[in-house]
N, C-alpha and C positions, 0 to 999 in steps of 0.2 A: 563474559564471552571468551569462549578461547579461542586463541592464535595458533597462526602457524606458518614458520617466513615461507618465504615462495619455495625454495630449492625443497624444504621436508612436504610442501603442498602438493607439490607434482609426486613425489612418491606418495604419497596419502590420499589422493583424491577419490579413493573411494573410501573410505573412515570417516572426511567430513561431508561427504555426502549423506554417509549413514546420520552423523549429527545432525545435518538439516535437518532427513527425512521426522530424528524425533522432535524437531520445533526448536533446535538449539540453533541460535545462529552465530559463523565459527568468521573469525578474522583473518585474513592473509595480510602478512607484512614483507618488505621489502626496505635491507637496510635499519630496520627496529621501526620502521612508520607504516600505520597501516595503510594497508592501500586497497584490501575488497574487501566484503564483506561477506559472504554466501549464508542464506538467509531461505526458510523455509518456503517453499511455493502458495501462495495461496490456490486456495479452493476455487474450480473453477464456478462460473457463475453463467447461470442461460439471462439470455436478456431480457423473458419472464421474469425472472427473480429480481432482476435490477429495476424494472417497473412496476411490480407490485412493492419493494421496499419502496421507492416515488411516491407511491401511491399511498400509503401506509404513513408516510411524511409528512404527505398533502393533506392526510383526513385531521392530522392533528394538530395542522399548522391553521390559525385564526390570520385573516386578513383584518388591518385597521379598519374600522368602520366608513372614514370617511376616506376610503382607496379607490383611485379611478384611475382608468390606463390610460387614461384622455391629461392627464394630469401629471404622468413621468414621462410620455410623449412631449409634452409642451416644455418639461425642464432640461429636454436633451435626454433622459435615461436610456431611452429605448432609440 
């Protein structure tokens, strides 16, 4: 990862922005310790896509055979 102290960050901030955008994430330090980190943005996501990957989870997750919701209800789970 590379750095860059605060004072050279404020002139630079469009440079590590450039780095983000290609997947690089760049450190700010303050004093020789780092202290941010700027890190690429993830991709946004519809909330479609966040319930079908659930859903896609769910199909491949097996429930114990002897699972009852009457049963983690009584142990406090739920």
């Amino acid at each position: 990862m590379r750095t860059f102290g605060l004072f050279e960050a404020r002139r630079k901030l469009p440079e590590i922005v450039e780095h983000a955008a290609r997947g690089e994430s760049v450190g700010i330090t303050r004093e020789g310790k780092l202290v941010a980190i700027v890190v690429p943005a993830r991709p946004e996501s519809s909330l479609r896509d966040i319930f079908a990957d659930i859903e896609a989870i769910r199909k491949h997750t097996k429930r114990p055979g002897n699972f009852k919701v009457k049963h983690l209800i009584e142990e406090g789970r739920i």
